[in-house]
C-alpha positions in Angstrom: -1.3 -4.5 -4.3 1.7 -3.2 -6.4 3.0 -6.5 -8.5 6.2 -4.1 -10.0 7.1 -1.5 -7.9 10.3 -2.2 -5.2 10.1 0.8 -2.3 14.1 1.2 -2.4 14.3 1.4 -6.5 13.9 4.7 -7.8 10.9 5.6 -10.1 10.8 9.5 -9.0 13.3 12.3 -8.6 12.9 16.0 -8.0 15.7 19.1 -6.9 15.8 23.0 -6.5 16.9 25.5 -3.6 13.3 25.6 -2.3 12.7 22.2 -2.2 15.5 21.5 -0.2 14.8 24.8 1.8 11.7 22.6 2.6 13.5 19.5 3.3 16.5 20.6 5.8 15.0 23.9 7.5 11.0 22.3 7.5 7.9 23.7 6.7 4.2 22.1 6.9 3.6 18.8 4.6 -0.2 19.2 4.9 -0.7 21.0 1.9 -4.3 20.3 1.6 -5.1 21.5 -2.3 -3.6 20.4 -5.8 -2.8 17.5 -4.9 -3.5 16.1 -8.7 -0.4 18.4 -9.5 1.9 16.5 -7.5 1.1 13.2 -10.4 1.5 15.4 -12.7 5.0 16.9 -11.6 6.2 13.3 -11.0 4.9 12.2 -14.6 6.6 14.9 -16.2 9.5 14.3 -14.4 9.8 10.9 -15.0 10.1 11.5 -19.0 12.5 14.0 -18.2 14.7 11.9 -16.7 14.2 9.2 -19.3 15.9 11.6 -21.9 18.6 12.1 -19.7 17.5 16.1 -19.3 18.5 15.4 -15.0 17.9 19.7 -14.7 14.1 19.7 -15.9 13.5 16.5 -14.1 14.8 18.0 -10.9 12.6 21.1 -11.5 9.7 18.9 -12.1 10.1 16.7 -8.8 10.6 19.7 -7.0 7.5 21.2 -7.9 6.0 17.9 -6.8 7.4 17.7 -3.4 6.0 21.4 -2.4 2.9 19.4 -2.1 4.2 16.3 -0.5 7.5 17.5 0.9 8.0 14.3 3.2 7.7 11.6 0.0 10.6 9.3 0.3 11.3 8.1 -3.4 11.0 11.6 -4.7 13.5 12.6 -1.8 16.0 9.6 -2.5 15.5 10.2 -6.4 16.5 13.7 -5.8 19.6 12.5 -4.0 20.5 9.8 -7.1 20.0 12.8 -9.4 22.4 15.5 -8.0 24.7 13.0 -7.6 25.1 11.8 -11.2 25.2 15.9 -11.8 27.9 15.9 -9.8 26.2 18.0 -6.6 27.5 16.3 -3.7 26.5 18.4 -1.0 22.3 18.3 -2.2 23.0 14.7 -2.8 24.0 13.7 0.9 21.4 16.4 2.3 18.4 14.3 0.2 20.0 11.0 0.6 20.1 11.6 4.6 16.5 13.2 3.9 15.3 10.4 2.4 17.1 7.5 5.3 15.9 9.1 7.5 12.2 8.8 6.4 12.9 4.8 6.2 13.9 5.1 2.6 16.9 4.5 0.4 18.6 1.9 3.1 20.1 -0.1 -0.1 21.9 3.4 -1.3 25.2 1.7 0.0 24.5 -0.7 -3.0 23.0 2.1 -5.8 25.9 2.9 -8.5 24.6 6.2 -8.4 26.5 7.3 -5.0 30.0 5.4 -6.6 31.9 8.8 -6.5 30.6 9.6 -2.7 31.5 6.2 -1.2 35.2 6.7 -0.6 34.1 10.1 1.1 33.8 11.2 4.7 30.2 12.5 4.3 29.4 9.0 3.3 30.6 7.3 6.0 27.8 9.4 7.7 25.2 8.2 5.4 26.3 4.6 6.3 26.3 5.4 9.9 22.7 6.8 9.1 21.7 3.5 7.6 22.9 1.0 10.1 20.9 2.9 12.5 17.5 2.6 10.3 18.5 -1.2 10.1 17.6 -2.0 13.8 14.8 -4.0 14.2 12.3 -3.2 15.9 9.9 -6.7 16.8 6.7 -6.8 18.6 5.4 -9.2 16.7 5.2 -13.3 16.9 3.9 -15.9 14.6 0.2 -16.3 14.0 0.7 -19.3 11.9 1.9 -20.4 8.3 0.9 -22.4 5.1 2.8 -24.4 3.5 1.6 -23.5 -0.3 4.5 -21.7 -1.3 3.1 -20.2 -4.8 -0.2 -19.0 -3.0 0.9 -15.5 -3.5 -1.5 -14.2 -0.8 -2.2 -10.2 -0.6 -5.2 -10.4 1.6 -6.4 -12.7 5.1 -10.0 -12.2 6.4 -11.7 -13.5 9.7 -14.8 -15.4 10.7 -15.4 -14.5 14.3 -18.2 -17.4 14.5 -16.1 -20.4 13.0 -12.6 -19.1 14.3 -11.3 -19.4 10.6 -9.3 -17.5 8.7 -9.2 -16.4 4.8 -6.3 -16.2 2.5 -6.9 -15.0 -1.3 -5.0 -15.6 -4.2 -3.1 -13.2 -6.4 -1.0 -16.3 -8.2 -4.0 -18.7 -7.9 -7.1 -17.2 -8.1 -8.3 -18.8 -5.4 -9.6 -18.6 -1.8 -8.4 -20.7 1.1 -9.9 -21.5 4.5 -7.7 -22.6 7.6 -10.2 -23.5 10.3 -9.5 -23.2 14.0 -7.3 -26.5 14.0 -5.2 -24.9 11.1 -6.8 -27.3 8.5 -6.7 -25.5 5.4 -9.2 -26.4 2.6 -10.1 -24.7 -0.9 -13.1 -22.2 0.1 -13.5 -20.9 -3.8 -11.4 -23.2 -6.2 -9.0 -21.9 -8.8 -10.8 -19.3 -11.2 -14.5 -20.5 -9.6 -17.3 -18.5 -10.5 -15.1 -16.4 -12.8 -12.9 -15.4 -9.9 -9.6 -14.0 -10.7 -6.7 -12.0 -8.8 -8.0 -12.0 -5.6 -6.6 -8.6 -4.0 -8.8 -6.9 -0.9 -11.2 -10.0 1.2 -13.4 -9.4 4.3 -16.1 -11.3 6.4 -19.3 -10.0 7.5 -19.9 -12.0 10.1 -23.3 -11.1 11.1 -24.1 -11.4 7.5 -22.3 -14.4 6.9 -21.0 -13.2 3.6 -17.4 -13.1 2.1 -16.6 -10.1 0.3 -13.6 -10.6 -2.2 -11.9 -7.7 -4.6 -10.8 -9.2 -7.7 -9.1 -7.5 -10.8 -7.1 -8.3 -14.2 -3.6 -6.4 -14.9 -1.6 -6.3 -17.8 -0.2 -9.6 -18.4 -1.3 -10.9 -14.6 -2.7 -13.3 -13.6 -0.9 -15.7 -16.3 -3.3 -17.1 -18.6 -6.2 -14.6 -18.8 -7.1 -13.6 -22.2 -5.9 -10.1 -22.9 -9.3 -8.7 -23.0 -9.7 -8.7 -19.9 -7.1 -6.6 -19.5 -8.2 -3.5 -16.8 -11.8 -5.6 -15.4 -12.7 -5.8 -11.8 -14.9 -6.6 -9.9 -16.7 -7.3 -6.3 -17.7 -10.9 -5.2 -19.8 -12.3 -2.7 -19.8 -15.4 -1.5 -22.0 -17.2 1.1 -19.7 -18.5 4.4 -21.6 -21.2 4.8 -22.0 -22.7 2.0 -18.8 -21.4 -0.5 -21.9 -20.4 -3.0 -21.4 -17.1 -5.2 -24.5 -14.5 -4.1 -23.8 -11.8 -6.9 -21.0 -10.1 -8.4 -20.3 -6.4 -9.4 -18.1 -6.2 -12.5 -16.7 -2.7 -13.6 -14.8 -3.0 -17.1 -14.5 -0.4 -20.0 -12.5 -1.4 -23.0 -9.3 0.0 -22.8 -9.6 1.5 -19.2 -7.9 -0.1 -16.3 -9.3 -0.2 -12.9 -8.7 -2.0 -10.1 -10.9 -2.5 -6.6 -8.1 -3.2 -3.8 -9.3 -2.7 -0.7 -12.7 -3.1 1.0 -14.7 -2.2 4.3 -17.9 -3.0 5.3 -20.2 -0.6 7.8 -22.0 -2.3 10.8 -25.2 -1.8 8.3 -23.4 -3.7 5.7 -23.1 -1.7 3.0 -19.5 -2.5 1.3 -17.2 0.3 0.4 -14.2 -0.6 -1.9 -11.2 1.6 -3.8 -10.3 1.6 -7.4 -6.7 2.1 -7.2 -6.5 2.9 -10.9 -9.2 5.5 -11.0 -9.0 7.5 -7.7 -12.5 6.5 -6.7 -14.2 4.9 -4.2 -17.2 2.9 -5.2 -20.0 1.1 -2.9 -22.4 -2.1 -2.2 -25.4 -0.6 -0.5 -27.2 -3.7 1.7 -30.3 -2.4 1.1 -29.9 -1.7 -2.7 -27.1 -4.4 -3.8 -25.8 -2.8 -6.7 -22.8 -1.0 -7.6 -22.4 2.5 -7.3 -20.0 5.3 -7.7 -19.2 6.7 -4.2 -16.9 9.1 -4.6 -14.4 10.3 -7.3 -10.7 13.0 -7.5 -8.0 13.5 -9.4 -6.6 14.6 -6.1 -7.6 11.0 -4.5 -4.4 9.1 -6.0 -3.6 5.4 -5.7 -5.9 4.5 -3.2 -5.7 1.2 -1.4 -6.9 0.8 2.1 -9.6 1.9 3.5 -11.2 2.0 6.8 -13.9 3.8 8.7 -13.7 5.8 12.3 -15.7 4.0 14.8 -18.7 6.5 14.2 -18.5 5.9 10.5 -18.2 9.9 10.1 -14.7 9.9 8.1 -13.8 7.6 6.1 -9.4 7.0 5.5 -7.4 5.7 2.6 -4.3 5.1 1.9 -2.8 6.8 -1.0 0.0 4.1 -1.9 2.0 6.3 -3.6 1.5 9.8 -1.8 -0.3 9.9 1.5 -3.1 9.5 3.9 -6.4 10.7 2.9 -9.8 11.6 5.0 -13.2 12.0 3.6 -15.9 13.6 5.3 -18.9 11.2 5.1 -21.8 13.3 5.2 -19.7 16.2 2.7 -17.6 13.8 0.9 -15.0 16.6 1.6 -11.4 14.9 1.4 -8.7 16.1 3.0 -5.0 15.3 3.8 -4.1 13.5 7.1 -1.6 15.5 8.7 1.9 14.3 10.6 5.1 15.4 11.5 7.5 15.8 8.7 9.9 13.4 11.0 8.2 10.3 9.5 6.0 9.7 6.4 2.7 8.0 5.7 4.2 7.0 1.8 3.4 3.1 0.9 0.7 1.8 3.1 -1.5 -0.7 2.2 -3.9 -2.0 4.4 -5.3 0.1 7.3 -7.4 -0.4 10.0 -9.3 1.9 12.6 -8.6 1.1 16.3 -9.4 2.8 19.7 -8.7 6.7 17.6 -5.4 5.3 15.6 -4.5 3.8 12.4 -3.0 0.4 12.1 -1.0 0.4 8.8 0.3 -2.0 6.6 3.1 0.2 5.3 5.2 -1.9 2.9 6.3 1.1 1.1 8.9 1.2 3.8 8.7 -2.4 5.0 7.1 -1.8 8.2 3.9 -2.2 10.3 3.0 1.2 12.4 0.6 2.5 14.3 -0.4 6.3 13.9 -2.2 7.9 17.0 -4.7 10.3 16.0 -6.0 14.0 17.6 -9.8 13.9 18.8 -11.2 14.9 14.9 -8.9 12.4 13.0 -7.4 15.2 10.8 -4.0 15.0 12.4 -1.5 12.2 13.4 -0.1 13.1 16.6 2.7 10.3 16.7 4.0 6.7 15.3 4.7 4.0 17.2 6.7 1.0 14.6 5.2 -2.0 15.6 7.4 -4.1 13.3 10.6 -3.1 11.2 13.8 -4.6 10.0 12.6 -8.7 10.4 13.6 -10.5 7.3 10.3 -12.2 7.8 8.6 -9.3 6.7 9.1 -9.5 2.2 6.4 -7.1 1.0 3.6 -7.4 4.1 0.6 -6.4 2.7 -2.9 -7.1 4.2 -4.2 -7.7 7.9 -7.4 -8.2 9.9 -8.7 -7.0 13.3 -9.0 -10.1 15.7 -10.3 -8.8 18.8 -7.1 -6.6 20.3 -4.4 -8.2 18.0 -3.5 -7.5 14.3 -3.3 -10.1 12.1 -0.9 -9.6 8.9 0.5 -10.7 5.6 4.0 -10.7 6.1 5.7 -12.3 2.5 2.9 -11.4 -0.5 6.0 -12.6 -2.9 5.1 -9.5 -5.1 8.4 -9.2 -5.9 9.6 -12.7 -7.0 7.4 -12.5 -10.1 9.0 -12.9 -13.9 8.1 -10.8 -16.5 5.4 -13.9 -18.1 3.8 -13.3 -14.8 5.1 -16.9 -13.3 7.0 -17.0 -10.2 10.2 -17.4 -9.3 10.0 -20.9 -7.3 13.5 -21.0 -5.4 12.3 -17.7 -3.9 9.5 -19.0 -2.3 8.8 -19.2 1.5 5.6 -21.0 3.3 2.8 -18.4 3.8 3.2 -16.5 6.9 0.9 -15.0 8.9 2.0 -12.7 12.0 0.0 -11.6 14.9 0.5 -8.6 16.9 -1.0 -7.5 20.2 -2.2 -3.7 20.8 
């Protein structure tokens, strides 16, 4: 969950001849080391840019995108950048770079380009971006609820009731919609201490809910500041709505954030800190909180998911790319793919018959990313879902038998600065269904 961050506004720019040497002729994106210098580039980049120096905040982004040479932002940033410096010709190379990655589709509105747009070469990046606008749908309704200022990141699935889970950012709250789409309060509004309800899953055999809940700056509204930067794990009994234990992480003046979570047929719960690069852990036989795993190279991580044998282990790095980690090593690596798409912004994922089901609203789109026998490469993408106004920051899904079940409207960004929402731009909950 990213409460402030739109996928077509810039927050990252980059430029030099070898970077768009990388770019137009292509070289490998799998760069699988120093990968903690690419947050670093981009950080130094961004302060650069905020003094108006455009030269050393292209050299920084530059140096970032010889790690992650397929990263749409920093690509479209690039593009924004040599066009205020007046470089037309490395601005429409980027800014055709970065469409055609799925990014940068709302250029035709960016007052960056307002020299190019009377020019031939633009004309070709508007051709370029009515082509990314088709839709693609392959998905249909699953069902929708009516409470508008839910705000729901995450839905869950009880196999043995045939009810489904939403969780609360706005609210703090959990809901239940049983198999006749009655929806009831499962965990009232800040129960048990419960607060911005972000990752949920049901262990079914168990019959346990598992909820990730964490405080940001300023969010959720009326949370004492002190809270600032807490998270924590909670488990609830299915049956009975009754809190089992919870698993609070919180260091004064540290944020951290569980977001995702996954559970192994054993039961022991695995969850990311998208703050801290970490994975930490719920052993069933020990119940208690531990530290799992820990990089600077590991950044944003959201979703996470286990291969079928529960050897590797994936996340999503929101803001970079797809990770692997060796179980038994705890070895990470970089997922590779061809640099004609990019894993950048994907929330949820989900294992399934060797592929990754993503959740990719970084680019507004639901995927699906067909893996080679070992998982360490993606061998191609199928877009499941692209281009449906429906689709306003999907987030979240859940595995029902052979169909995907996903958040399609998390309203993350129809938020004011107080933290309130913005009512008039409100829609009903909606939940859509995909079959694979």
């Amino acid at each position: 969950m990213k409460t402030s961050q739109d996928p077509n506004i810039c927050f990252m720019k980059y430029y030099t001849l070898i970077g768009m040497i990388l770019l137009i002729v292509g070289c490998s994106p799998f760069i699988n080391k120093h990968l903690k210098n690419f947050d670093i580039e981009i950080k130094k980049g961004e302060v650069a840019e905020k003094a108006g120096d455009y030269n050393e905040a292209i050299a920084h982004y530059s140096e970032a995108l010889k790690v992650i040479p397929t990263h749409p932002p920093t690509v479209y940033n690039i593009a924004r950048l040599n066009a205020l410096s007046g470089n037309d010709e490395y601005a429409i190379n980027y800014l055709m770079n970065s469409i055609s990655l799925g990014y940068g589709l709302a250029a035709v509105n960016d007052t960056a380009f307002v020299s190019l747009k009377d020019t031939i070469r633009f004309s070709k990046v508007l051709s370029k971006i009515d082509e990314m606008k088709k839709t693609i749908h392959k998905s249909e309704l699953g069902f929708t609820y009516d409470e508008k200022d839910l705000a729901p990141e995450s839905v869950a699935y009880d196999p043995v009731e045939e009810a489904f889970y939403l969780g609360s950012l706005y609210k703090c709250k959990i809901v239940r919609i049983d198999k006749e789409g009655n929806a009831t309060d499962f965990i009232t509004e800040k129960q048990n201490g419960l607060r911005m309800v972000i990752g949920i899953k049901v262990d079914a055999e168990r019959r346990v809910l598992w909820t990730c809940n964490a405080v940001g700056r300023g969010f959720p509204p009326g949370i004492e500041e002190k809270e600032t930067g807490w998270t924590a794990l909670f488990k609830f009994d299915l049956t009975t709505g009754k809190l089992i234990n919870k698993y609070i992480l919180h260091e004064e003046g540290v944020m951290h954030q569980f977001n995702d979570l996954t559970i192994t047929k054993s039961g022991d719960v695995y969850t990311t800190n998208y703050l801290e690069g970490a994975i930490y852990r719920v052993l069933n036989d020990k119940d208690e909180l531990e530290l799992f795993y820990k990089s600077e190279e590991l950044i944003s991580p959201n979703g996470i998911t286990f291969s079928d044998n529960e050897n590797t282990i994936f996340v999503s790095g929101w803001k970079t790319f797809l990770y692997k980690i060796d179980f038994n090593t705890r070895k990470l690596s970089l997922v590779e793919h061809p640099d004609s798409f990019s894993t950048y912004g994907i929330d949820g994922i989900y294992y399934y018959k060797n592929s990754l089901l993503a959740v990719q609203d970084g680019l507004m789109i639901i995927a699906r990313y067909y893996l080679n026998e070992d998982g360490s490469e993606i061998e191609r993408r199928e877009i499941i879902e692209a281009n449906n106004p429906v689709l306003d920051v999907p987030t979240t899904g859940v595995l029902v038998d052979d169909q995907l079940y996903y958040v399609a409207n998390c309203p993350s960004f129809h938020f004011h600065e107080d933290g309130s929402l913005v009512p008039d731009e409100l829609n009903d909950v909606t939940i859509l269904k995909t079959k694979l």
